[in-house]
Every structure is written in structure tokens, then in C-alpha cells.
N, C-alpha and C positions, 0 to 999 in steps of 0.2 A: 224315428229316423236313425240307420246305423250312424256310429261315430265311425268316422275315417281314422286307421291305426295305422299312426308315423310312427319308422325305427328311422333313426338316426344312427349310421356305421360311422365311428371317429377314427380313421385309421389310415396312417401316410404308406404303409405298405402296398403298391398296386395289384399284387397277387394276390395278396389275405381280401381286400376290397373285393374284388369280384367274387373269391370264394364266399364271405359271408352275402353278397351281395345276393346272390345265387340261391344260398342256402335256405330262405324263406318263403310261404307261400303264404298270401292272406295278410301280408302289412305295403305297405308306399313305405318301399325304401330310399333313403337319401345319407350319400355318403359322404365326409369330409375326412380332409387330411391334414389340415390345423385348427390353432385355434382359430385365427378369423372365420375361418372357411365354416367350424361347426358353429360358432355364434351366430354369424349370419343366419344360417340353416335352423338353428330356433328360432330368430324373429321371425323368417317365414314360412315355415313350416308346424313350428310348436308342435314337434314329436313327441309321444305319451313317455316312450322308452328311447335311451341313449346306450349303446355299447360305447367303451371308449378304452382305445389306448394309453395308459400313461407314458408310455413313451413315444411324443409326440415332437418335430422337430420345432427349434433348433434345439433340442435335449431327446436326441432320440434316443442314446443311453442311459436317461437320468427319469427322473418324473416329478421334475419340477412343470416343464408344462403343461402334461397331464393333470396334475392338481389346480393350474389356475388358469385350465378348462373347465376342469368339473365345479370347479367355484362359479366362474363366469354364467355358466347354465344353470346353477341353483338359483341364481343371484336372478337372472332373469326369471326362470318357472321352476318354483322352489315344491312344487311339485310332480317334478319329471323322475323320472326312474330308470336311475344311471347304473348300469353295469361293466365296472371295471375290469381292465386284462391287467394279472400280474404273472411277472416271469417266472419259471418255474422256480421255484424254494423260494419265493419272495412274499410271502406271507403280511412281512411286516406291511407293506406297502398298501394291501388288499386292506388288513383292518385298521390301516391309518384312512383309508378313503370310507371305509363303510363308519369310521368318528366322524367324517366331516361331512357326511350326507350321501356317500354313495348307498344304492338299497341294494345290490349284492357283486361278488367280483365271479371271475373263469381264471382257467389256470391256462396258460400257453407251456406246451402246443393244444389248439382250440382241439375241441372234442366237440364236433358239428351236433349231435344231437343233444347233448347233454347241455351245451349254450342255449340250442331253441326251446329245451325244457325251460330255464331260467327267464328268456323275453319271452315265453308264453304268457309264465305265471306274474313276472312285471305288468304286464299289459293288462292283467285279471286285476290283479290289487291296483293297478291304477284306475281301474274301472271303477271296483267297487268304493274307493276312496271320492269318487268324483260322485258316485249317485250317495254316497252319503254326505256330503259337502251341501250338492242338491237340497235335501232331503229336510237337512238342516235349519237350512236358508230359508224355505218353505216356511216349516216350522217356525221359525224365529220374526218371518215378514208378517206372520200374520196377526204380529198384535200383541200376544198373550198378554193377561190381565197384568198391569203396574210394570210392566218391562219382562215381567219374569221369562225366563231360558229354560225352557221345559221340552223334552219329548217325552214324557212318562206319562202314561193313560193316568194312572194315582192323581198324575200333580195335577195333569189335562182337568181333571174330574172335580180338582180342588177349584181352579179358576175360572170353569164353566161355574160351578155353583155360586162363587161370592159375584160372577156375573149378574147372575139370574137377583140375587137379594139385594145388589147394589143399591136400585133406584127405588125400591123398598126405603121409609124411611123407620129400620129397625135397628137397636143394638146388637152387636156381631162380636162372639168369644171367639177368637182364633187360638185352635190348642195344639201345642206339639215343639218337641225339641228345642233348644237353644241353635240358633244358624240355619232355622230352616226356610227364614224369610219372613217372616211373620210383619215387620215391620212393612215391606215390599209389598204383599199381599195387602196390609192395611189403607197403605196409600192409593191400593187396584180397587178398594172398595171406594175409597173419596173421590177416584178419576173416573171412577163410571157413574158416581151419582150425579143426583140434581143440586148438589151440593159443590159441586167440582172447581164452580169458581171462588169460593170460601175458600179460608184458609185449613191446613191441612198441618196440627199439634203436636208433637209426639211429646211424652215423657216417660224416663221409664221410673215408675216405682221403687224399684228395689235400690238404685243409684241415688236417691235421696234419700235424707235421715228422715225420724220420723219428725222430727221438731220443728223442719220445714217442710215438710209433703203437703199439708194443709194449708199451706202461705202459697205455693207454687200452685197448687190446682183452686184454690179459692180467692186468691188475693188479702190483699191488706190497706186497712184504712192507713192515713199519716198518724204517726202515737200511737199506733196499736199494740208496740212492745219495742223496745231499746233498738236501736238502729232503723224503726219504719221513719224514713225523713221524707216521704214522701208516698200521697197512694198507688198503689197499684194492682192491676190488673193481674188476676189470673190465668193461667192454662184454658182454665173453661169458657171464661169471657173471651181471651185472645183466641179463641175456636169459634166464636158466635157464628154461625150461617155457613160453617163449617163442618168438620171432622177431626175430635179429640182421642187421638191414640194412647191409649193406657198401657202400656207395655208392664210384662210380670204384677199385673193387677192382683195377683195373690199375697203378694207383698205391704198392701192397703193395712196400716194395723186397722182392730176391730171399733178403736171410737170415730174412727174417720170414713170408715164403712156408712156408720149412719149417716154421715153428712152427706155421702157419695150419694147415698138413696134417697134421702127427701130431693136432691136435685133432680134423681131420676121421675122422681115421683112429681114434682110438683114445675120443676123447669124453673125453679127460683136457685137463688143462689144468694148467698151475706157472704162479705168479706170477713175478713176477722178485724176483728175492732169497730166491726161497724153494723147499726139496724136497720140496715132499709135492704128489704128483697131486691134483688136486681134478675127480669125475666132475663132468661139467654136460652136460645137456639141454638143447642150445640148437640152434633150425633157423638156418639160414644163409637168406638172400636177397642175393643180391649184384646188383650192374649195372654197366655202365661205359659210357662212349660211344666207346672208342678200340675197334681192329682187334684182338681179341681172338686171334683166328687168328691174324694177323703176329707178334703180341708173342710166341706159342708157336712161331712159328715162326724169330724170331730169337731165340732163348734169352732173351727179357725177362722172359719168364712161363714159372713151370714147368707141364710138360705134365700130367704127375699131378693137379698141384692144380686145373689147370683142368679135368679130368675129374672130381674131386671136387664142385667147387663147379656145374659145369654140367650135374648127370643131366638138367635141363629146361630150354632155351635159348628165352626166346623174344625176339622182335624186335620193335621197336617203331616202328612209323611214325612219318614229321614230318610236324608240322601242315599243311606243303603237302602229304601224301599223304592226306589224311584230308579230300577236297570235302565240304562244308554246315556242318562242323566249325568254321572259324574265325567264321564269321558268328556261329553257335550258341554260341560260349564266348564273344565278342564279346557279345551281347547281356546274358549273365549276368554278366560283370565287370562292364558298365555299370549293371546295378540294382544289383549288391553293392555295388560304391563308390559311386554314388550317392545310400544310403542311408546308408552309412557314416561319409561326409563332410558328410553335410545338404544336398545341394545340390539338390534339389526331382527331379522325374521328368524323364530325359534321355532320349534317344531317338537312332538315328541316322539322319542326311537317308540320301539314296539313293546320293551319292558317296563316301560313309564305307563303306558298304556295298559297292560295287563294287569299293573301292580296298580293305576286307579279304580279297575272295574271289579279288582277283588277287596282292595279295601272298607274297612266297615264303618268309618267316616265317622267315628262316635262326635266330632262337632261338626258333622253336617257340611253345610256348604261355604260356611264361614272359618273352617281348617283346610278344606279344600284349596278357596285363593290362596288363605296364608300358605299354602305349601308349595303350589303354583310362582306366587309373587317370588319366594323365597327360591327356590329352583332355578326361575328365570334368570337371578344373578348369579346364582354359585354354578350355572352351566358353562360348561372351558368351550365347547365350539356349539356348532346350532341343532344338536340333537340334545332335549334335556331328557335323561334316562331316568331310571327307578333311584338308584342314590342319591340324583340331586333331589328328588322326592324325598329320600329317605323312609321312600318305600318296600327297602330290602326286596326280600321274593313274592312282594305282594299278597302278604299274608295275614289279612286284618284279624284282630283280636273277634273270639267267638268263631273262628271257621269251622268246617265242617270234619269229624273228626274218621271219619272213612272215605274208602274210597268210593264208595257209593253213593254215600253222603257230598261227595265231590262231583262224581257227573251228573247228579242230580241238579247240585244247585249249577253249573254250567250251564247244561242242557234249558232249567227253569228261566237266568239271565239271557241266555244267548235268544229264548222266543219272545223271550218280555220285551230286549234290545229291539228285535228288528220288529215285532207287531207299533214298540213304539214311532221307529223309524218310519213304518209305512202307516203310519196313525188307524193305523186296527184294519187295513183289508188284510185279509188272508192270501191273495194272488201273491200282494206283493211281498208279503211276509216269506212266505214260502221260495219267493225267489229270492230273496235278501241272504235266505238261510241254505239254498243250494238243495231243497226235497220237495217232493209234490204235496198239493195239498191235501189228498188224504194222509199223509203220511206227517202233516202237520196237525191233523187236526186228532188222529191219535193221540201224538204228544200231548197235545191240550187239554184233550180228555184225561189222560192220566196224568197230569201234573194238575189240573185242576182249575185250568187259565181258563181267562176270558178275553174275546177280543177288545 
């Protein structure tokens, strides 16, 4: 079904009305010449693109009503695309609206063709904003493993697979970076199994000394050493019929490895201070972000227990491997916190946006919010840009050091983006990206993609 394409003319001048009114062919135009007048006209019309006068009466010299017009319609559809008239050498006026949400201004006296350039291209970007919105939402409705917010074939591929081994009742090594979810993922493995109405443990390793890692995952009898005043239960028992997350399991020193394995081995378990086997039923999920193989291979980690705990090894991309992804989790921190924190609806300009999808995210998705969270408040009106990021020219550590090297890796992000967007058809990919699909599938072929 076409969408129907509203302009909205905001303009108390009777002449300039008809002339733009005129001016257009292929939109439902609808014109006002105040503010009530254009307000109304978005609750019932909800036009894609707005042209608007700032000098709008009773300030027909001024552009204070102008401004809190163009408030009033963000505040309503904070995704309309408003384009501002400023008077000739009034500059300042144009990029004070393009700070507080206008998407681009014209200069009076109008230049008829050179404005229908501009609510062409409004009318394209708000298109294409809306099927990727779509597209999104799709994506996001459908589930994905433990909550995760993925459009990335990589991650897709990760959360089909801990699918598939969920109801498997096997041990699962989750390996890859610090922030990339690991823990999230862990919980996707407990909520798909047969296990799901158990309790679901985490501990992470490396956060605990070594003097009580063994008391936390094993328990302890009453008197079992200066301060036990009473018994209690472990990690592995408070897991029983459950799933016990080991996070940075590489951290395990080497005498407490054995104990991990006769557990694995036998499905007993002693407390410390105390002799009586205790069966427990409990699944393992572990992860770590170090070289799991070197450690086994400099005797750090024993080789047995790492065949125990690893029947199913999977790997986990970083958010620089995962193109449309950061934009996409970007987008979602920003409403979560900025509901969170009460700060009105935030948005980001176009430079926040460039400077997240070239970023190289060395903590993944866990620098990501924090950059996001942080943003949201240091932002002065509702556009958060690249510095409240403090993503300068969006130039992540490791870039590409040619220019070749540059439309390369563009070119490689921009098909990765939109195959992830249209979840690997090629039609749609090819439309997302504005080329025919042979002309897509070249690229593919010489960059070496797959859908």
C-alpha cells in the first residue's frame, strides 16, 4: 500500500500560500497560518514534512512563535520533518532551529525549485526512517534469545545456535569480549531450557578472592573455619534444577578446578567442613573473555575440566563485528534512559549517528550505554550529537588508514547494515541500499559477504 505524502505549508502570508501551495505535485497539501491553525493540522492530518514560517503572527516580525510552533509539532510527532524559512542574512535563526529539531531551513525570498529539492529529500529520509523503525520493531518482536537487540546476521547466528543446544541438557562455554552479553545470552540458555522454571545463579569469578570462591560455589558447614556461625548453602546447591553461571571461569585458581570436576564428574558436591556427598542437579554455563586454549595450553587451566565444561563452545562477536547493531542498541538506551531519568524525548542528530557506526567500541555494548546514559544528560536541547558522545569525528581507534581502506570498509558496513535490516533477502537489501540486485550481488562477491 502507497503511504499518503502530507506537506504541511505554515504560512500567515496569503500570496506566498497559494504560491507554495501551487508549487507541488505528488503531496496532499494542507496549509496554516498560525500556530492553532498548524497544530490542529497535525492531529489530523499527521504530515511527514512541515515547511514553516518563523514569523508567524502575533510576532510576525519576531520568531518567537515560530519556535513554539516548531516545538509544539515535535512535541506532538517528534518524528516530522520540519523545514524552516529564515530571512535573508538571518542565519542565526535557521541553526538555532536546526539545534532544537528542525531537519533543514530555505532562505527568503523562496527559490521554488530549490525548496522542492529539499521537501523531496524530507519526504525520502522520512521514509526511509520509518521502514527502518519498521524493520526494527520486527526484529525486536520477535523474541530474540534472553531479550537480546540484535539485527546482526553474526549475533542472529549466535542466538539461533544457543537455541538449538538450549534443551540439550549440556555444558555451554560462552567466549568473547568483556560487554558483549555474555551474561544475557547465559540467562537465553536457562529461559529456553527444561530447566527454565529453576533458578537461574550467576557468579562472576574473577570478583571473588580466592579464599572465598570455594565457600561461594561449595558451601560451608557451621565451624568450618572462624566466622561460619551457621551452615550454608552454595552457588551450586542454590542452582539445584537450575542453571549456574560461571562468568570469567578462567579465573577458577588451579586446586579448585579439581573440585569443579569431580562435581562435573560425579554430580556430588561436600561443603567445606563437612563429609557427606550432597547429589545436586545443576547445569553449568560458563564464559570467559581470556584465550581459553592458551590457558589449556600453558597448564593454567586443566585440560579435562575444560572438556567438561565446554561440550558446546560458542563465540561471541564485538559490537564492532556486529554492522546496524550499534546504531540499534544506541537508539534503545536512549529511550530507556530517557524515560528513566525524565528528560523529555531525545533523539540523535546525524553526527551522533555516524560517529556510533564508525566507532570501534573496544567495551562493546557495555561502553555503548554508558556513553548513551551519559549523553542523555549532558545533552542542552533534544538532539544528542557526536560530543555529547564524545565521539569527536567518529573516528574509532584502529581505522582504516587509506582512502581505499575507507570506502571499503563503508561500502562492507553499509551491505552488512541493510542485509541485516532486511534479515538476509537480497530484494530488500538492494532497496534499503538504493542499487539493483545484480549490482548488489557483485559487491558481495567482491567483498566476500554472505547473506
Amino acid at each position: 500500500m502507497t503511504t499518503r505524502k502530507c506537506l504541511l505549508i505554515v504560512e500567515d502570508d496569503a500570496g506566498l500560500q497559494r504560491q507554495l501551495r501551487w508549487a507541488y505535485e505528488g503531496y496532499d497539501i494542507v496549509v496554516a497560518g498560525d500556530r492553532e491553525a498548524a497544530i490542529a493540522a497535525v492531529r489530523a492530518e499527521e504530515p511527514q514534512v512541515v515547511t514553516l514560517d518563523l514569523g508567524l503572527p502575533p510576532d510576525p516580525d519576531g520568531v518567537s512563535e515560530g519556535f513554539a510552533t516548531m516545538e509544539a509539532i515535535l512535541a506532538l510527532k517528534p518524528d516530522t520533518k520540519i523545514v524552516v524559512a529564515s530571512g535573508h542574512g538571518d542565519r542565526s535563526s535557521a541553526l538555532r532551529a536546526i539545534d532544537l529539531g528542525a531537519w533543514d531551513f530555505y532562505a527568503k525570498p523562496i527559490d521554488i525549485d530549490a525548496l522542492g529539492l529539499i521537501v523531496a529529500r524530507a519526504f525520502h529520509v522520512h521514509a526511509l526512517e520509518a521502514e527502518n523503525r519498521r524493520l526494527a520493531d520486527r526484529i525486536e518482536g520477535q523474541a530474540v534469545l534472553g531479550g537480546m537487540i540484535t539485527a546482526a546476521p553474526e549475533m542472529l547466528k549466535v542466538t539461533r545456535t544457543i537455541e538449538r543446544v538450549a534443551p540439550a541438557d549440556v555444558s555451554v562455554m560462552l567466549l568473547g569480549a568483556s560487554g558483549t552479553g555474555k551474561e544475557l545470552l547465559a540467562r537465553g540458555v536457562h529461559d529456553a531450557s527444561r530447566r527454565r522454571r529453576g533458578s537461574f545463579v550467576a557468579i562472576n569469578c574473577a570478583a571473588i578472592p580466592e579464599t572465598l570462591l570455594e565457600s561461594e560455589l561449595f558451601g560451608h558447614e557451621k565451624g568450618a573455619f572462624t566466622g561460619a556461625v551457621k551452615t550454608t548453602e552454595g552457588k551450586i546447591e542454590q542452582a539445584a534444577g537450575g542453571t549456574l553461571f560461571l562468568d570469567e571461569i578462567g579465573d577458577v585458581p588451579l586446586p579448585l578446578q579439581v573440585k569443579l570436576l569431580r562435581f562435573l564428574q560425579e554430580r556430588v558436591i561436600e561443603r567445606i567442613g563437612g563429609r557427606k556427598a550432597i547429589p545436586v542437579d545443576t547445569r553449568i554455563v560458563c564464559a570467559t573473555h581470556q584465550d581459553i586454549d592458551a590457558m589449556v595450553a600453558d597448564g593454567r587451566f586443566r585440560e579435562d575440566l575444560y572438556y567438561r565444561l565446554a561440550e558446546i563452545v560458542v563465540r561471541i562477536p564485538s559490537l564492532s563485528e556486529r554492522p546496524g547493531d550499534p546504531a540499534l542498541l544506541a537508539r534503545h538506551f536512549l529511550d530507556r534512559h530517557a524515560a528513566q531519568m525524565r528528560l523529555g524525548p531525545k533523539r540523535f542528530a546525524p553526527d551522533a549517528l555516524a560517529a556510533i557506526e564508525a566507532w570501534g567500541w573496544p567495551g562493546n555494548v557495555r561502553e555503548l550505554e554508558n556513553r548513551v546514559k551519559r549523553a542523555a544528560i549532558m545533552a542542552d536541547g533534544k538532539a544528542v550529537t557526536a560530543a555529547d558522545l564524545d565521539l569527536g569525528g567518529g573516528e574509532g581507534p584502529g581505522g582504516p588508514i587509506n582512502l581505499k581502506a575507507v570506502r571499503e570498509a563503508a561500502d562492507r558496513a553499509a551491505i552488512r547494515s541493510a542485509l541485516a535490516q532486511a534479515q538476509g533477502n537480497i530484494s530488500g537489501t538492494a532497496r534499503l541500499l538504493g542499487i539493483s540486485r545484480p549490482t548488489l550481488y557483485d559487491l558481495m562477491k567482491s567483498y566476500d559477504l554472505q547473506p
